[in-house]
C-alpha positions in Angstrom: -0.4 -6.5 -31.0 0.5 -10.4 -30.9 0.3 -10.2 -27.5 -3.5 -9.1 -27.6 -4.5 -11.5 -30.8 -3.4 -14.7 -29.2 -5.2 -13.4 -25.6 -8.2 -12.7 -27.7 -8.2 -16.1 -29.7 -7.8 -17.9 -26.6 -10.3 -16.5 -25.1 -13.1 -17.3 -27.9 -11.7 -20.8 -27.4 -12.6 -20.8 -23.9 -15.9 -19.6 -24.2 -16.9 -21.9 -26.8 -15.4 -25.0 -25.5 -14.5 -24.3 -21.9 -16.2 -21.7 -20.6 -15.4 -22.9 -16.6 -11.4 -22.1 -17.6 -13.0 -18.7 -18.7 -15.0 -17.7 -15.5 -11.9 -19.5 -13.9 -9.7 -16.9 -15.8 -12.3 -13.7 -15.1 -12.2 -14.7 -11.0 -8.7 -14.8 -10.7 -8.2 -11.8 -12.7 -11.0 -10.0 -10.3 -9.8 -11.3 -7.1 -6.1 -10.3 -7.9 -6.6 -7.0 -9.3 -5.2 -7.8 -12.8 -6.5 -5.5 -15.6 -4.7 -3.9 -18.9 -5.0 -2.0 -21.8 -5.5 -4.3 -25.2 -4.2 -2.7 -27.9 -6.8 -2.5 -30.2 -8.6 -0.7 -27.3 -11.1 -1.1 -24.1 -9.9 -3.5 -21.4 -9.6 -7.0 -21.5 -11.0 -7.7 -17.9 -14.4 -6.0 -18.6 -14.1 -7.7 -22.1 -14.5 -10.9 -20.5 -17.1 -10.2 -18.2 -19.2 -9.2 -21.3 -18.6 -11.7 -22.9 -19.2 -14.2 -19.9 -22.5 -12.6 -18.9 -23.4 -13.3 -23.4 -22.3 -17.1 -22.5 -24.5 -17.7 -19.4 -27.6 -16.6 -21.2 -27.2 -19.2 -24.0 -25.6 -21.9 -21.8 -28.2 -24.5 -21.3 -27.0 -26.2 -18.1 -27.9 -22.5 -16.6 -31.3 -21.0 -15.5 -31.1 -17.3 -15.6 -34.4 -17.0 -13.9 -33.2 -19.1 -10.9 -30.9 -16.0 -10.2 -33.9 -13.5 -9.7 -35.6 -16.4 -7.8 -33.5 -16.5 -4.9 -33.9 -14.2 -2.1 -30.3 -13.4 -1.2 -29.9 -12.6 -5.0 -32.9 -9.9 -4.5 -31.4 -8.7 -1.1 -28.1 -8.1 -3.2 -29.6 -6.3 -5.8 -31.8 -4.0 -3.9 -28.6 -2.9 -2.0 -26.2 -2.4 -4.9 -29.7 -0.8 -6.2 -30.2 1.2 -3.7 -26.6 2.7 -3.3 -26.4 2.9 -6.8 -29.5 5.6 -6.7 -28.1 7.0 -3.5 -25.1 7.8 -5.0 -26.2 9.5 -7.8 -29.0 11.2 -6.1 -26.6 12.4 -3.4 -24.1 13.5 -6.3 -21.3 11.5 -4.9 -21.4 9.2 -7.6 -18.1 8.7 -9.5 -16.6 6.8 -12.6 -14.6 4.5 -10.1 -17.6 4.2 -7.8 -20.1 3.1 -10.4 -17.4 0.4 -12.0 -16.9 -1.0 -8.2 -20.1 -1.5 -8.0 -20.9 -2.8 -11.2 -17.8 -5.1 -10.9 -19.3 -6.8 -7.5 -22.8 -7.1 -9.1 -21.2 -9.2 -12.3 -19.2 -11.1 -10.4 -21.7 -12.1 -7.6 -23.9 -13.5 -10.7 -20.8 -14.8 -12.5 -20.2 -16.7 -9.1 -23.8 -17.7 -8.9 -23.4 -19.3 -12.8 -20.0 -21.0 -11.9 -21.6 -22.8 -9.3 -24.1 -24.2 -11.2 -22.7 -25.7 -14.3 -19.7 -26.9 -12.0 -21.5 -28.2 -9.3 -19.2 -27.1 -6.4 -17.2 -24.4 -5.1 -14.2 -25.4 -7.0 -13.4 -22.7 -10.0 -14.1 -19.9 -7.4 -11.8 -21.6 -5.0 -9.0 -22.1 -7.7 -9.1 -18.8 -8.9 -8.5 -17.8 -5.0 -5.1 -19.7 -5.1 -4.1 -18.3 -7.9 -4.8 -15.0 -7.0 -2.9 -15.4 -4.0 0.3 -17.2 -6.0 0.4 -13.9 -8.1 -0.1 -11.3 -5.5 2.9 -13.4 -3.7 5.1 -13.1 -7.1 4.3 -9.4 -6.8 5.8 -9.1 -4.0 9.0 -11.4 -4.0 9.4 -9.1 -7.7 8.7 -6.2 -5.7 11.1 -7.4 -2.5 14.3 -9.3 -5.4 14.0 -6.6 -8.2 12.6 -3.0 -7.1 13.5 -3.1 -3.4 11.0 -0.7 -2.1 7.2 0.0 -1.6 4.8 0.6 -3.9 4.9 -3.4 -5.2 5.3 -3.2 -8.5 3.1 -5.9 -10.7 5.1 -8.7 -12.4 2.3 -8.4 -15.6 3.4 -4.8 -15.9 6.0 -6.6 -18.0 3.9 -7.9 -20.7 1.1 -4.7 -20.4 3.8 -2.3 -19.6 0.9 0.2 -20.5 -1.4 -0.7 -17.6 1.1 0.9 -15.4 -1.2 4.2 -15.1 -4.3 2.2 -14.9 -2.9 0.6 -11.5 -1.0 3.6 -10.2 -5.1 5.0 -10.9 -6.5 2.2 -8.3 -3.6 3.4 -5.9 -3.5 -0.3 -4.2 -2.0 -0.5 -1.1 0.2 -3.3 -0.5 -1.8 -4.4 2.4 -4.2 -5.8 -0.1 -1.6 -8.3 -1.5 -1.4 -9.7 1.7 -5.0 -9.9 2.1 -5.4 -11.9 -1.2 -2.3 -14.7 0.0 -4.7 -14.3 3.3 -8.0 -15.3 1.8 -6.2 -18.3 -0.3 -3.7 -19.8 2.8 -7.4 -19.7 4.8 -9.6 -22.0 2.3 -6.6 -24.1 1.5 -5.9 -24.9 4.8 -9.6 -25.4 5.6 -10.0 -27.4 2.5 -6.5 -29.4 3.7 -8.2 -30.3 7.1 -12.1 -31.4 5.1 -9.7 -33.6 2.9 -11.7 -34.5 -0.5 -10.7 -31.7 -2.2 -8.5 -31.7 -5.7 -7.6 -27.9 -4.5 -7.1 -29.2 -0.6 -3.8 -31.6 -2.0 -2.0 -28.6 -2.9 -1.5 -27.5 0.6 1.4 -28.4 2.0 3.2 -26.9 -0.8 1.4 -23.5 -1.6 0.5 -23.2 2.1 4.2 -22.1 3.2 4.3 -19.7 -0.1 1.2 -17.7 1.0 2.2 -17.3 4.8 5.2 -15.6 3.4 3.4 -13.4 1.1 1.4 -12.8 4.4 4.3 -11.4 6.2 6.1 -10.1 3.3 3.0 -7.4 2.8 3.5 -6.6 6.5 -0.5 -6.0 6.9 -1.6 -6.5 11.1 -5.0 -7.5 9.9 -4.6 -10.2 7.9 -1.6 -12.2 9.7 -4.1 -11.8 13.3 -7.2 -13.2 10.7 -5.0 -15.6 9.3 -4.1 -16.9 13.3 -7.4 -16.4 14.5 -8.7 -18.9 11.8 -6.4 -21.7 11.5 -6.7 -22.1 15.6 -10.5 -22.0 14.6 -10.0 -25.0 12.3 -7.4 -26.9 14.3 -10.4 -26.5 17.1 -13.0 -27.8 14.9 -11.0 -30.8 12.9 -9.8 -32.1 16.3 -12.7 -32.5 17.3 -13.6 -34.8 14.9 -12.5 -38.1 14.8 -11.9 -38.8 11.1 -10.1 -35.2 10.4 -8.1 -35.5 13.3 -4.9 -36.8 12.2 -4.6 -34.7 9.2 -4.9 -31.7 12.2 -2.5 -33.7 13.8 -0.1 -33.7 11.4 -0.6 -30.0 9.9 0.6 -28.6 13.2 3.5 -30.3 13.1 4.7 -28.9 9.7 2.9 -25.6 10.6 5.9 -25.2 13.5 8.6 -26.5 11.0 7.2 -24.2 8.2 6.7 -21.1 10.3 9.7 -21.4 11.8 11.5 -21.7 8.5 9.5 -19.5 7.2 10.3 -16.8 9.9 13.9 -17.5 9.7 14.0 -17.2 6.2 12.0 -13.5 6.5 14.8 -12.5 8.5 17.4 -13.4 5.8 15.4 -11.4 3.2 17.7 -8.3 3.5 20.9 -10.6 2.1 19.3 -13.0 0.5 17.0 -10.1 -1.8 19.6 -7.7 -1.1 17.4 -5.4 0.4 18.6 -1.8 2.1 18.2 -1.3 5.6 15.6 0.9 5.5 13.4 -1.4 3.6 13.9 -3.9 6.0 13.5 -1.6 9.4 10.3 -0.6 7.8 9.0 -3.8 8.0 10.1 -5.1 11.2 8.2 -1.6 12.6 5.2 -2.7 11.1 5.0 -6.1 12.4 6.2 -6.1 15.5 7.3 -2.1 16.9 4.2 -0.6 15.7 2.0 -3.4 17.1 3.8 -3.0 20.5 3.5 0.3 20.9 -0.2 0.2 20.6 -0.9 -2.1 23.3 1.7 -0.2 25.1 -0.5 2.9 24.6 -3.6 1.1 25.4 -2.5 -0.5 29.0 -0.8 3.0 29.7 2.3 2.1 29.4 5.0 3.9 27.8 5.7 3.9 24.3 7.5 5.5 21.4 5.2 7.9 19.6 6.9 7.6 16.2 6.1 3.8 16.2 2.1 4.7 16.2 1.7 4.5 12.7 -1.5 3.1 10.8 -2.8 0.9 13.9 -3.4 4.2 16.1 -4.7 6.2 12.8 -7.0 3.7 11.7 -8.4 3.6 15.3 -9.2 7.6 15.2 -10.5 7.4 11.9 -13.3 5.0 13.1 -14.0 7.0 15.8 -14.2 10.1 13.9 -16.2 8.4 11.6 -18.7 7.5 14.1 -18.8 11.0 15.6 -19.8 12.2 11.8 -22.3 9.4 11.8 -24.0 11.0 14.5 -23.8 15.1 13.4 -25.6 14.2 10.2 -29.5 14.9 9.7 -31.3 12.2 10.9 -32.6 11.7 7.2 -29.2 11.0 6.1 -28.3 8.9 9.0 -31.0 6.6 7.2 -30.5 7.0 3.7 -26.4 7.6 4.0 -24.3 10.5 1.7 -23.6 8.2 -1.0 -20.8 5.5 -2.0 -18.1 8.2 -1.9 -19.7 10.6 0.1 -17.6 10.4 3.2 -14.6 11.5 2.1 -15.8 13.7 -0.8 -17.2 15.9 1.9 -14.9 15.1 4.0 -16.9 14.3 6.9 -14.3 13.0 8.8 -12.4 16.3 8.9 -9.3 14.4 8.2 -9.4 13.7 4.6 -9.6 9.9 5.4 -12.3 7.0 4.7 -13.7 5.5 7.9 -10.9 2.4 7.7 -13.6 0.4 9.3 -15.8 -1.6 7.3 -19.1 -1.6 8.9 -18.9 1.8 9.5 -18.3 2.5 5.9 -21.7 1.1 4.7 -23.5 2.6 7.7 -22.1 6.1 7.0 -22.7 5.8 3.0 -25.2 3.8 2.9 -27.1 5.1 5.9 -28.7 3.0 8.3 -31.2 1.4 5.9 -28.6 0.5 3.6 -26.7 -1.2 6.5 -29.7 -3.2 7.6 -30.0 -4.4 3.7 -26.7 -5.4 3.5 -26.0 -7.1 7.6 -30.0 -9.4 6.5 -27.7 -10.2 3.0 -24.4 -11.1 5.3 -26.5 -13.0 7.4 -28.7 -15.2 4.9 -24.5 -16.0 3.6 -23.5 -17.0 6.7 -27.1 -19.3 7.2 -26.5 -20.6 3.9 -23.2 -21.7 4.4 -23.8 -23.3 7.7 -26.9 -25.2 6.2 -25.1 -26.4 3.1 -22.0 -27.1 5.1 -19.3 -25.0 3.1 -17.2 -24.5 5.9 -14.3 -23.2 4.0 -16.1 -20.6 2.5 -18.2 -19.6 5.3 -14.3 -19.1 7.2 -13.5 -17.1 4.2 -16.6 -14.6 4.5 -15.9 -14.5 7.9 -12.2 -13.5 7.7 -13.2 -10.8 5.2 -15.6 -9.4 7.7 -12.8 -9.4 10.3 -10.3 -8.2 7.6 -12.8 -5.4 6.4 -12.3 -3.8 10.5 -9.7 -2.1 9.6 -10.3 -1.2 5.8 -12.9 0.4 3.7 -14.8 -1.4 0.7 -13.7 -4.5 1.2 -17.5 -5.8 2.4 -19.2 -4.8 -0.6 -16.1 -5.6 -3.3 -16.6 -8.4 -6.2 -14.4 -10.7 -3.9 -16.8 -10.6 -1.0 -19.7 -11.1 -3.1 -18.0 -13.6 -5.1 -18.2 -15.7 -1.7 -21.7 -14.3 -0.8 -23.0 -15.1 -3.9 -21.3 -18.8 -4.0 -22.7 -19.8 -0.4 -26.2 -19.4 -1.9 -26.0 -21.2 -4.8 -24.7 -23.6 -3.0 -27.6 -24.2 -0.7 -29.7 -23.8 -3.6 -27.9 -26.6 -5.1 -28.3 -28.6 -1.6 -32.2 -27.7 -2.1 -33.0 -29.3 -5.2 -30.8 -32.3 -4.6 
């Protein structure tokens, strides 16, 4: 009961007298997955956006019509429009469905308001970090303390009652990677730009979010998480002024990784983690991997090592193959956010795993053109107002979402959608 009085007073103070700590607060809350049961009743996370959306309206540095005004806002809300009638017209439409999508929707206009009493990109990109430096304490409590999969939250210790609200949201520990993903990405990018407050921070939370990387043992994010800091060694080197700090980044990139690495391998003594833990792991990065590409050049390989990678594969394919049985009018309106697996079209009681094939499927071809003219006006706008680190960032989640479901249309994507047109609004009216 303390607990949730002192939250609650703080939280007035923050929206009366710093309300960018308070959307700071609400992003990293969003973006990390944190939410618990106050106990006077309701949720504090939805709490906030409440009361967040109340403060933009009176805020005078803000102009709520300037939201409507923009035509990637419009594109966004006549897809999460759209779905949102699909859904329930198609009867697929669920409590958890409806607060996704109303939880993407706030926080793409929560974004949107950041931006423009801040001026930059900077609470969004803070609350990114910090999302990532508690998904990482997640799973160094989950490694030291509990040993095993599931990871096990470190705030269940203050809200031990929003235990069943998370085992609810069944989060797969792939996602606590992705989070320490997202974060090492637009520090690093930020690190090479230099002029950044959040950028300085790098060499020392840089090194903590690779591990969390590796320690979540997700494929997708560690081959993202190459794939883009080549990309902006590539870029910074070939300018002149941003060369030296590329310069001297790989050379503590090789000392970190491979202290980093080394120290990954001493996990089992140093955490005291059982062997099975610990083989479970290593399969994941490196045997199951292997085996794949094994499989794919027609090699041979060990069939118990084709785990996820070879399951997520068939389920995209499958997924396609139900694309193309449906009626041709559902092929362009979609079955509804939840559709797919509710009638389990897939005849293997799995989601697509592949993002772009989620929305088509769902959200039917029409829905999917919506949402790839949205994705592209983000990607335009970022180029144009030169955010480079969070135009990487969209594009990581796009490469991220390949493999996974919802991640394309979650508030973290659109958190970053929603950002990279305000600022080229911003850019406009400068």
């Amino acid at each position: 009961m303390l607990i949730t009085f002192l939250l609650l007073l703080f939280t007035v103070y923050l929206l009366f007298q710093k309300p960018e700590w308070a959307l700071l607060l609400f992003f990293t809350l969003t973006i990390a997955a944190v939410n618990f049961d106050l106990s006077v009743g309701g949720r504090y996370r939805p709490l906030l956006a409440f009361l967040l959306l109340i403060r933009s309206v009176t805020d005078r540095r803000f102009s709520l019509a300037s939201f409507f005004q923009h035509p990637g806002y419009r594109l966004m809300l006549l897809f999460f429009g759209y779905i949102l009638f699909l859904s329930w017209g198609m009867q697929s439409m669920q409590p958890e469905v409806l607060r996704l999508l109303l939880l993407s929707v706030v926080t793409a206009y929560l974004a949107f308001y950041a931006y423009q009493v801040n001026g930059s990109p900077e609470i969004l990109e803070m609350a990114i970090v910090f999302s990532g430096l508690i998904c990482f304490a997640d799973l160094w409590y989950t490694y030291k303390i509990i040993g095993q999969f599931p990871v096990q939250r470190l705030y269940f210790l203050l809200f031990p009652n929003s235990l069943t609200l998370e085992e609810a949201n069944d989060t797969n520990h792939n996602f606590y990677g992705f989070i320490c993903g997202i974060g090492f990405v637009l520090l690093f990018a930020r690190f090479i730009a230099g002029g950044s407050s959040v950028g300085r921070w790098a060499p020392l939370l840089l090194p903590l979010l690779f591990l969390g990387v590796l320690m979540s043992t997700s494929r997708s994010t560690l081959l993202g998480l190459i794939v883009s800091t080549l990309y902006v060694w590539y870029t910074g080197a070939r300018d002149p002024e941003k060369r030296p700090r590329v310069m001297a980044s790989m050379g503590l990139a090789g000392i970190a990784v491979g202290g980093i690495l080394v120290l990954f391998v001493a996990l089992q003594t140093f955490l005291e983690l059982d062997n099975s833990f610990i083989s479970n792991i290593t399969m994941r990065l490196v045997e199951e991997p292997v085996a794949v590409i094994r499989k794919q050049l027609g090699y041979s390989y060990n069939v118990q090592d084709l785990d996820a990678m070879d399951w997520r594969k068939e389920s995209a394919g499958l997924a396609l193959e139900a694309y193309s049985r449906l009626p041709v009018q559902e092929q362009l309106t979609g079955v509804g956010i939840g559709g797919y697996l509710q009638r389990d079209l897939g005849r293997n009681g799995l989601n697509p795993h592949n993002g772009i094939l989620y929305i088509l499927v769902e959200a039917g071809l029409i829905g999917w053109l919506i949402y790839a003219a949205m994705f592209r006006m983000a990607l335009l706008a970022g180029k144009q107002s030169q955010m480079f680190p969070m135009l990487l960032v969209l594009v990581f989640i796009l490469f991220y979402s390949l493999g996974q479901n919802e991640e394309l249309i979650s508030a973290t994507a659109m958190s970053f959608v929603s950002t990279l047109f305000a600022g080229l609004k911003n850019k406009r009216d400068d």
